[in-house]
MDAnalysis code that builds the backbone (N, CA, C; Angstrom):
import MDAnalysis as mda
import numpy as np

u = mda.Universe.empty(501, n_residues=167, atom_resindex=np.repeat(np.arange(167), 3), trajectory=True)
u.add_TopologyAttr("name", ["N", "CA", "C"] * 167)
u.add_TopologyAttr("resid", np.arange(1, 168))
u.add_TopologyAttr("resname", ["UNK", "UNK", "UNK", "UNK", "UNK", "UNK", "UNK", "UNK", "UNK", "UNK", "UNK", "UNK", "UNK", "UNK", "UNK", "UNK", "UNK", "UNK", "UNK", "UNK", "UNK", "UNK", "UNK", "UNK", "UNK", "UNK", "UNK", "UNK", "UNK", "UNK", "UNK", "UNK", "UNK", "UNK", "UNK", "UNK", "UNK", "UNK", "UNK", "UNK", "UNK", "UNK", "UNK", "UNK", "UNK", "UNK", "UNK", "UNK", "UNK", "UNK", "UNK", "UNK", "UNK", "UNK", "UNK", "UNK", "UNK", "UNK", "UNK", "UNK", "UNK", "UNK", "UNK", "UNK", "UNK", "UNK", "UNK", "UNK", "UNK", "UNK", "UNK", "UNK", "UNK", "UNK", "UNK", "UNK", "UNK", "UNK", "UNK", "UNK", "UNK", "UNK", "UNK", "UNK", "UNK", "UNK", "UNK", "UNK", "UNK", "UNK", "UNK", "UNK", "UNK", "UNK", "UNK", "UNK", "UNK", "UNK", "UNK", "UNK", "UNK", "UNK", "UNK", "UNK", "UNK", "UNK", "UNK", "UNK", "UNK", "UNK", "UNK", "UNK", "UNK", "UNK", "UNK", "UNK", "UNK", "UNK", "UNK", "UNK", "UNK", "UNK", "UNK", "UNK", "UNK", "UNK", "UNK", "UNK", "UNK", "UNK", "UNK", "UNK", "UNK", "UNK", "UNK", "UNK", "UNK", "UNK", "UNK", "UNK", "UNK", "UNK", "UNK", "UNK", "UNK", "UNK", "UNK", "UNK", "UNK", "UNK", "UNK", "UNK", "UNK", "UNK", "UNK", "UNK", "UNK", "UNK", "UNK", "UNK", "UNK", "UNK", "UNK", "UNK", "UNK", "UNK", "UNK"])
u.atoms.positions = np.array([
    [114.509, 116.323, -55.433],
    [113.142, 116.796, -55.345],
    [112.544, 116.335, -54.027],
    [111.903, 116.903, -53.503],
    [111.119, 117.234, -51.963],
    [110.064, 116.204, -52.441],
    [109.537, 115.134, -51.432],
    [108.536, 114.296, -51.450],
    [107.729, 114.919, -50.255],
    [107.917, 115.706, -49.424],
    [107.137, 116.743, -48.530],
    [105.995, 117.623, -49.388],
    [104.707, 117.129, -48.818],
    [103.898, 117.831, -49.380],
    [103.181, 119.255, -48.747],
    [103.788, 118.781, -47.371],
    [102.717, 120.402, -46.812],
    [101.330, 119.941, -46.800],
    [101.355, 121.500, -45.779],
    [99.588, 121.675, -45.880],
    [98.752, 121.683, -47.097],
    [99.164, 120.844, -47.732],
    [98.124, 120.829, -48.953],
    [96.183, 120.336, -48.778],
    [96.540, 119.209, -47.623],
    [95.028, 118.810, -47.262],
    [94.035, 119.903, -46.860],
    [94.597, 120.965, -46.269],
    [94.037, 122.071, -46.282],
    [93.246, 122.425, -47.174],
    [94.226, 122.868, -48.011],
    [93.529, 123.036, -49.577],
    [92.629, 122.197, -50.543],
    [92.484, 121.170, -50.307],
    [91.956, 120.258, -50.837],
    [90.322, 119.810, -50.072],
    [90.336, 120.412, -48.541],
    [89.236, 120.679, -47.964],
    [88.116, 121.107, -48.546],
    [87.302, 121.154, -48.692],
    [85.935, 121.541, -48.904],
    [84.986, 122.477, -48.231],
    [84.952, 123.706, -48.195],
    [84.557, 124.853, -47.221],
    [83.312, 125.255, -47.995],
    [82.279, 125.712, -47.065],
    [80.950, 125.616, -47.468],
    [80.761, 127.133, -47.039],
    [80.139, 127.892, -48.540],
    [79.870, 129.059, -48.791],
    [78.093, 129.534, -48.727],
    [78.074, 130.125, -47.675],
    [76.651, 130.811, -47.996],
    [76.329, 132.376, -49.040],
    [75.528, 132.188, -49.836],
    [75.495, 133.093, -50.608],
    [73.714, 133.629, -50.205],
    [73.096, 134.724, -49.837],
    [72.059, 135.478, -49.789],
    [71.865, 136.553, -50.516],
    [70.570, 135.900, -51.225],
    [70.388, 136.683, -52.552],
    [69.482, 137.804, -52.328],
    [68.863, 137.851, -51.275],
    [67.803, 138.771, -50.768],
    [68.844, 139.915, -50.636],
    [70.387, 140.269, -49.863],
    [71.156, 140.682, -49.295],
    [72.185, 141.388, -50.508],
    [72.251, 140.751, -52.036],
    [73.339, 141.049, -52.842],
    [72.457, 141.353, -53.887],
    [73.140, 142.283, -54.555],
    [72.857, 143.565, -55.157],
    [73.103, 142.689, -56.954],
    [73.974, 141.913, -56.799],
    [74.500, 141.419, -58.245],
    [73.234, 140.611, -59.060],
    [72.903, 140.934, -59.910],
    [72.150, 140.429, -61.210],
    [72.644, 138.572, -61.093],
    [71.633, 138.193, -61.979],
    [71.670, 136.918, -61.873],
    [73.031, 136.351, -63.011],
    [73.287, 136.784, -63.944],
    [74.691, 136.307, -64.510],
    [76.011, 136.162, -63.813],
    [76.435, 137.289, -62.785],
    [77.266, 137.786, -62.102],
    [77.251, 136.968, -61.054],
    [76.048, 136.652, -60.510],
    [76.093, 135.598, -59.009],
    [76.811, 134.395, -59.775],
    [75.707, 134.023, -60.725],
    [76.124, 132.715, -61.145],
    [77.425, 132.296, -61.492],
    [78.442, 133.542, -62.124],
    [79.568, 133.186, -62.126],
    [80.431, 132.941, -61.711],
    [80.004, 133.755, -60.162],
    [80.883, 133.510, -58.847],
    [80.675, 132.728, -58.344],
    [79.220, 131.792, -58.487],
    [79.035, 130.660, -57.880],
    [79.484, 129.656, -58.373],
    [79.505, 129.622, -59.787],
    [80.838, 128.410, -60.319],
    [81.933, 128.493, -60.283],
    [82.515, 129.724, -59.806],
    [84.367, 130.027, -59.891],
    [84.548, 128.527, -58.125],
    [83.672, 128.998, -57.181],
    [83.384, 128.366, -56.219],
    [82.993, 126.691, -55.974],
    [82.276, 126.462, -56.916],
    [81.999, 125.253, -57.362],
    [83.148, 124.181, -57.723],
    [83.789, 124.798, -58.719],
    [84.796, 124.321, -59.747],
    [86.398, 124.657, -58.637],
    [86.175, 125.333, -57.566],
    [87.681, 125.558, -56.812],
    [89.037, 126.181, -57.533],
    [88.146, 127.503, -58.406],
    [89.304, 128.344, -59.041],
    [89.769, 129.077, -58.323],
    [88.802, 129.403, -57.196],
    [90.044, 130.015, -55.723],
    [90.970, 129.788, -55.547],
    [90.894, 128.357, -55.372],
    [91.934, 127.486, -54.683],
    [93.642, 128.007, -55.283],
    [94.724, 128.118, -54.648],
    [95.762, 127.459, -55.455],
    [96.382, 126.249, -55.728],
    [95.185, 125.306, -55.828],
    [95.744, 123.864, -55.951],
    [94.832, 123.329, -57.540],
    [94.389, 124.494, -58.038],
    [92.920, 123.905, -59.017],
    [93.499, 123.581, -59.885],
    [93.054, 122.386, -60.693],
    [93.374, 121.892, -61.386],
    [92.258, 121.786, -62.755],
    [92.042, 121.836, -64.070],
    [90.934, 121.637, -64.236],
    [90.394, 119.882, -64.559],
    [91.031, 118.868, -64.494],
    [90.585, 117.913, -64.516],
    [90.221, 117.325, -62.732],
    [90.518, 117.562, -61.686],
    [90.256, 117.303, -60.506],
    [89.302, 118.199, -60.004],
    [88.439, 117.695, -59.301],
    [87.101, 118.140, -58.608],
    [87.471, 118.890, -57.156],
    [87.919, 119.969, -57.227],
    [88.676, 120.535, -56.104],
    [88.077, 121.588, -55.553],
    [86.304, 121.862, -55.694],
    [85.627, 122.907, -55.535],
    [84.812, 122.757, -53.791],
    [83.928, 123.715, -53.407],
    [83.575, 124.250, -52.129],
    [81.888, 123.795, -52.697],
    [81.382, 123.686, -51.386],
    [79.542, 123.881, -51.564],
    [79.378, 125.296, -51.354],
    [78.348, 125.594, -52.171],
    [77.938, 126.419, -52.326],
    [75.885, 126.357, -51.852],
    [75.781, 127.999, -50.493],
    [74.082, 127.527, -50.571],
    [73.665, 128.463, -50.689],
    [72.905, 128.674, -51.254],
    [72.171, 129.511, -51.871],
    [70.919, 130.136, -51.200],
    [70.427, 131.271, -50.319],
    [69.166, 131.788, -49.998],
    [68.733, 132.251, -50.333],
    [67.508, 132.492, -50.123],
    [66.344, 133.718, -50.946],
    [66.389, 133.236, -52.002],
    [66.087, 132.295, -52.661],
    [66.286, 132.220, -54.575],
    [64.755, 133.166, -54.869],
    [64.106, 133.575, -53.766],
    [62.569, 133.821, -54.572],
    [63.008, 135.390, -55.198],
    [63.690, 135.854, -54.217],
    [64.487, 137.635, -54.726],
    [65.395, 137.595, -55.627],
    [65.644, 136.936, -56.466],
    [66.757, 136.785, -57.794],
    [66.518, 137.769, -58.821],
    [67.479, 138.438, -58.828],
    [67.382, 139.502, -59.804],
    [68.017, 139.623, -61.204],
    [67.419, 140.269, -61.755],
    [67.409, 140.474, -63.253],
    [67.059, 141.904, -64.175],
    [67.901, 141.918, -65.043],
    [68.253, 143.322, -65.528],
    [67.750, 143.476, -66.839],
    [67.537, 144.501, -67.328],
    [66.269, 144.315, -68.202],
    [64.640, 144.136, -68.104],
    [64.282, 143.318, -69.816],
    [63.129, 142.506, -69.506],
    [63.316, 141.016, -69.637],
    [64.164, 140.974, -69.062],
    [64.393, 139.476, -69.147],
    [63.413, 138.859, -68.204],
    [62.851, 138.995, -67.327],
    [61.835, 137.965, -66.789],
    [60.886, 138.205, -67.736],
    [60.301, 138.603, -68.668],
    [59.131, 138.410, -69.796],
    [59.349, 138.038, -70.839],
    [61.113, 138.325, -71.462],
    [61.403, 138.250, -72.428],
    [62.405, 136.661, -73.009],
    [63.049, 136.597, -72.067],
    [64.140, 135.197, -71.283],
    [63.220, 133.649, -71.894],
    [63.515, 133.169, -72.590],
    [62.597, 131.628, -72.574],
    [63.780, 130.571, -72.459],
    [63.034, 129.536, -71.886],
    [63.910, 128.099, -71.485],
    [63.408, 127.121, -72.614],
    [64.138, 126.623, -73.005],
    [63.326, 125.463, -74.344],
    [63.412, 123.961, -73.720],
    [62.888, 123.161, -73.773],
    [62.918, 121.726, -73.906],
    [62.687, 121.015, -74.832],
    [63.175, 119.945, -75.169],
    [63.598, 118.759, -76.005],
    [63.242, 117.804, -76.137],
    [62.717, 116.895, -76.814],
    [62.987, 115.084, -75.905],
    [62.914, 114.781, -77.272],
    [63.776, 115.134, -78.067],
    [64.464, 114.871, -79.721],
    [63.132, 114.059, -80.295],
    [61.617, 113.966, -79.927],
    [61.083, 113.185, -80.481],
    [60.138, 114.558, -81.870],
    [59.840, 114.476, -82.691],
    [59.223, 115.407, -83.614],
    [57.971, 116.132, -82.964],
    [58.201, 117.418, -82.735],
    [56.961, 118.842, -82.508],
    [57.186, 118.430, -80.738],
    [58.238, 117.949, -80.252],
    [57.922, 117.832, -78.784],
    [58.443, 119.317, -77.986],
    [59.244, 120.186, -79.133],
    [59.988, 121.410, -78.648],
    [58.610, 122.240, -77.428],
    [59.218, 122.607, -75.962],
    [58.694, 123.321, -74.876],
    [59.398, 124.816, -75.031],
    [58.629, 126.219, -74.527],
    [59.445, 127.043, -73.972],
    [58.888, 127.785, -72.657],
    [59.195, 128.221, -72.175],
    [58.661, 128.570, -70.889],
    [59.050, 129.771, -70.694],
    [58.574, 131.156, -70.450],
    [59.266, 132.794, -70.396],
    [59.749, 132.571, -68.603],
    [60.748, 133.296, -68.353],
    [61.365, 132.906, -66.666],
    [60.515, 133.139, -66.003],
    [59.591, 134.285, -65.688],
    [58.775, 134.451, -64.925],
    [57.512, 133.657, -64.965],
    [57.017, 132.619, -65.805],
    [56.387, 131.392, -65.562],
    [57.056, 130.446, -64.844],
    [58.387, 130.447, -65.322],
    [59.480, 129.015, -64.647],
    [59.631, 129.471, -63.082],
    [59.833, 131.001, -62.842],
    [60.002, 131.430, -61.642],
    [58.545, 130.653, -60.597],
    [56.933, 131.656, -61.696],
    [56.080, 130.788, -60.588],
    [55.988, 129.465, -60.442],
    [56.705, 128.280, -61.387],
    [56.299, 127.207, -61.390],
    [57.356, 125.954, -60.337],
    [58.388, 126.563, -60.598],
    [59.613, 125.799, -59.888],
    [60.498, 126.958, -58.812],
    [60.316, 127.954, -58.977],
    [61.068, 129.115, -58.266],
    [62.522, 129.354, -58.411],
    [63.106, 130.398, -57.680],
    [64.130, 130.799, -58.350],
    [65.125, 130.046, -58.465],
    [65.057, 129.228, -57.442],
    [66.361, 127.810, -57.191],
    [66.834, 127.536, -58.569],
    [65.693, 126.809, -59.698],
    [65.924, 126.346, -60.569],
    [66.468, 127.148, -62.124],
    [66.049, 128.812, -61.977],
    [66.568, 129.436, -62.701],
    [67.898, 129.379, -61.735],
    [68.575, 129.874, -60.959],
    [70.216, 129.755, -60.754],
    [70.275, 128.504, -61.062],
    [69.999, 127.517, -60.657],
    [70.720, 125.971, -61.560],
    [71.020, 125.987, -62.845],
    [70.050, 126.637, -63.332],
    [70.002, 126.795, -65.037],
    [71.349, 127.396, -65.593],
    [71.355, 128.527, -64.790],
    [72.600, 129.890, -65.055],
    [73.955, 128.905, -64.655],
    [74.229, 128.591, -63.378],
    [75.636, 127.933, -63.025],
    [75.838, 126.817, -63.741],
    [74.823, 125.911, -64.101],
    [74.913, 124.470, -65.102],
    [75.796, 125.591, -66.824],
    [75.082, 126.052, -66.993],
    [75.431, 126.689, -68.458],
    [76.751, 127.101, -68.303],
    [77.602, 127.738, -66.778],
    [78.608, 128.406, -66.708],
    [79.857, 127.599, -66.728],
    [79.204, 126.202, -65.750],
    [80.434, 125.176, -65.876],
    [80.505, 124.682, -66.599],
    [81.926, 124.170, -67.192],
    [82.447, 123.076, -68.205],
    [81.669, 122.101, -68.777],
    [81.610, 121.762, -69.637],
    [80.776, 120.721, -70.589],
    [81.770, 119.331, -69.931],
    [81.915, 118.874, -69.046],
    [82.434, 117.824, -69.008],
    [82.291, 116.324, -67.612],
    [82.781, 115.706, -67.554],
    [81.829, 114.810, -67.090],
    [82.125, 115.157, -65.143],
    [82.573, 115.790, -65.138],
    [82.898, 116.379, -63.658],
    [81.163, 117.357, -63.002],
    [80.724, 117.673, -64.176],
    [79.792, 118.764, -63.980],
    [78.408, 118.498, -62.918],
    [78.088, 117.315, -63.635],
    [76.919, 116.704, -62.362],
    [77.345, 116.747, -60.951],
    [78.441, 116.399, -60.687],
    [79.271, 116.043, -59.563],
    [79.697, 117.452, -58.569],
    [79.785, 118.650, -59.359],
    [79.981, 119.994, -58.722],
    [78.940, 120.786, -58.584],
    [77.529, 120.604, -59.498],
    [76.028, 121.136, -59.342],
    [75.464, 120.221, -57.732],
    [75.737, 119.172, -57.977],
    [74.906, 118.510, -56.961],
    [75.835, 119.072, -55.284],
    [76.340, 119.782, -55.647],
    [77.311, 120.896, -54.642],
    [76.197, 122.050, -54.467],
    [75.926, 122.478, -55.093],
    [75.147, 123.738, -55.171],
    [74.058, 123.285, -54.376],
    [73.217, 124.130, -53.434],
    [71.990, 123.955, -52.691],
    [71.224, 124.903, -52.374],
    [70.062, 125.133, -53.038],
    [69.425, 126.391, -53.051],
    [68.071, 126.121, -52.631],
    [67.997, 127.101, -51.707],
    [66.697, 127.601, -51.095],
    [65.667, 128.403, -51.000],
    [64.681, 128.207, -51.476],
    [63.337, 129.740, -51.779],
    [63.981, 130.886, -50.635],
    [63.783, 130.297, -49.318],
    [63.661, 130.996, -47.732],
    [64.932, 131.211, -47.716],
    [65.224, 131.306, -46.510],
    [66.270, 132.014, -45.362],
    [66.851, 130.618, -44.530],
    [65.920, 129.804, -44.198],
    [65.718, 128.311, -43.508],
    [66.805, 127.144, -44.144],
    [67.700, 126.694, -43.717],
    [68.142, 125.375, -44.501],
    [68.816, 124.159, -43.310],
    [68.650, 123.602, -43.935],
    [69.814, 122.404, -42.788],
    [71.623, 122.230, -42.756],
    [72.049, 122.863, -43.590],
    [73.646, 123.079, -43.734],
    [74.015, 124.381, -42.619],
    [73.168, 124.701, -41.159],
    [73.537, 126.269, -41.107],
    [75.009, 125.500, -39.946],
    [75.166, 124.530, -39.518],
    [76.631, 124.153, -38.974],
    [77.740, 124.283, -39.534],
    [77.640, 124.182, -40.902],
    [78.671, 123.395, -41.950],
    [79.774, 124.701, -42.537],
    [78.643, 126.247, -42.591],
    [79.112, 127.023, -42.843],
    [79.894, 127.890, -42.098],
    [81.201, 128.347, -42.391],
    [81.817, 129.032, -41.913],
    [81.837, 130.700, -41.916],
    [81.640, 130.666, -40.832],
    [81.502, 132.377, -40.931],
    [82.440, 133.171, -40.500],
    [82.832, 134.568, -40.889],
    [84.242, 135.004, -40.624],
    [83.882, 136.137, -39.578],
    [82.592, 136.391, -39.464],
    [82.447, 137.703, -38.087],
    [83.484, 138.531, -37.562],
    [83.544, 139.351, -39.369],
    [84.002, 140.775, -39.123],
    [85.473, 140.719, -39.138],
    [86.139, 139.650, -38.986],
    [87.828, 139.431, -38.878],
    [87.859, 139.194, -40.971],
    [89.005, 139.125, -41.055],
    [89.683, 138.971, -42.330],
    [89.855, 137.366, -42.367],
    [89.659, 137.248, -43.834],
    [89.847, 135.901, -44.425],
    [91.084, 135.265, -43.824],
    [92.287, 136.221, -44.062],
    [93.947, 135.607, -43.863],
    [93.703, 135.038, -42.125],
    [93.299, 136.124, -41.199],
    [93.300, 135.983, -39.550],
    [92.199, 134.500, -39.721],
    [91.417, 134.118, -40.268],
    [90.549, 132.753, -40.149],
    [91.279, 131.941, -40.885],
    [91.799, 132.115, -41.530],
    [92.801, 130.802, -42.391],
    [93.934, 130.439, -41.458],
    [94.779, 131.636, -40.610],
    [95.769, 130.928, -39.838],
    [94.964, 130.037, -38.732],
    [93.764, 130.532, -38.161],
    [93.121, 129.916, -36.852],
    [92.823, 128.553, -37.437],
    [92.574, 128.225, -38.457],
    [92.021, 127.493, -39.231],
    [92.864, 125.943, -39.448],
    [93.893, 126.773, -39.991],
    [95.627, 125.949, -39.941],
    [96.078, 125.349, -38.616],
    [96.122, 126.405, -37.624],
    [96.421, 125.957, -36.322],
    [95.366, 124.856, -35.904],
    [94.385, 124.959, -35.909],
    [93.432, 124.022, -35.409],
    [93.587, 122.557, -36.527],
    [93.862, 122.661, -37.421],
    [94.363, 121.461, -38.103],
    [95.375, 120.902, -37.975],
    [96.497, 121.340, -37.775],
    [97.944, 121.237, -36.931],
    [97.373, 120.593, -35.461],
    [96.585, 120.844, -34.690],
    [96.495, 119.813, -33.452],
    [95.700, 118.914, -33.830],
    [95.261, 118.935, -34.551],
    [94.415, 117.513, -35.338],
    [95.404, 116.199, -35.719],
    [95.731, 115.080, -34.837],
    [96.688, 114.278, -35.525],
    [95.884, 113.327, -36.601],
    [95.841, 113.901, -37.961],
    [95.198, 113.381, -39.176],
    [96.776, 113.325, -39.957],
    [96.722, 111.399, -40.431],
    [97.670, 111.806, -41.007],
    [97.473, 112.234, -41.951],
    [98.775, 112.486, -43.074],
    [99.041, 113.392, -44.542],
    [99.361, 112.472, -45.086],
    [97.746, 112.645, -46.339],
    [97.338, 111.613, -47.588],
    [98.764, 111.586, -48.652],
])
């Protein structure tokens, strides 16, 4: 058996995804699911589900978040604090004016990922913004118009002259 691992550090990298919601057409279930496939690193071919092997994810425009139906009138959020008659509900389009859309997608991707103790750890990945404006705009990689595969070899090569050794 081969103790050669390869470019695996590659994979194990952490690549930071911008998502613009002003710009995408997909309903708010559908984002959210793609935003945890991303989160959680089911892209990857290295995913594992007990290892934390996922990408940041940022989020723009949360104020344009869309929704199908009447779910912004109809949609309620409940709260808790297990003490007797303390039950809250809130219809989305109150939660929308009160906290904005950021916090309804938190709501949606928290519900999508795993019940398990990894979960805090891959939300606090997620970073969402009312505006257009954020401080991650270095971090993200952009592919301008070339194909994923043509940025993954440039990508490789430029890690290959990197003398980092292999974990």
């Amino acid at each position: 058996m081969s103790q050669f691992t390869g470019q695996t550090r590659l994979a194990y990298s952490r690549t930071w995804h911008a998502v613009n919601l002003s710009h995408d057409p997909r309903p708010l279930g559908r984002l959210a699911s793609a935003i945890a496939i991303a989160l959680m690193g089911k892209h990857k071919p290295i995913y594992d589900p007990s290892t934390d092997c996922g990408d940041y994810v940022v989020a723009l425009g949360c104020h344009d978040l869309k929704v199908t139906g009447k779910k912004l009138v109809q949609k309620k959020y409940y709260t808790h604090t297990t003490r007797p008659g303390s039950l809250k509900s809130m219809s989305m389009e109150r939660m929308m004016a009160k906290w904005g859309g950021g916090e309804i997608l938190r709501r949606a991707v928290r519900g999508m990922l795993p019940k398990n103790r990894l979960r805090d750890d891959r939300m606090a990945r997620l970073k969402c913004f009312e505006g257009q404006a954020h401080p991650y705009k270095e971090n993200i990689v952009k592919l301008g118009g070339r194909s994923s595969v043509a940025q993954l070899a440039e990508v490789k090569a430029a890690f290959a002259q990197q003398s980092i050794p292999a974990q």
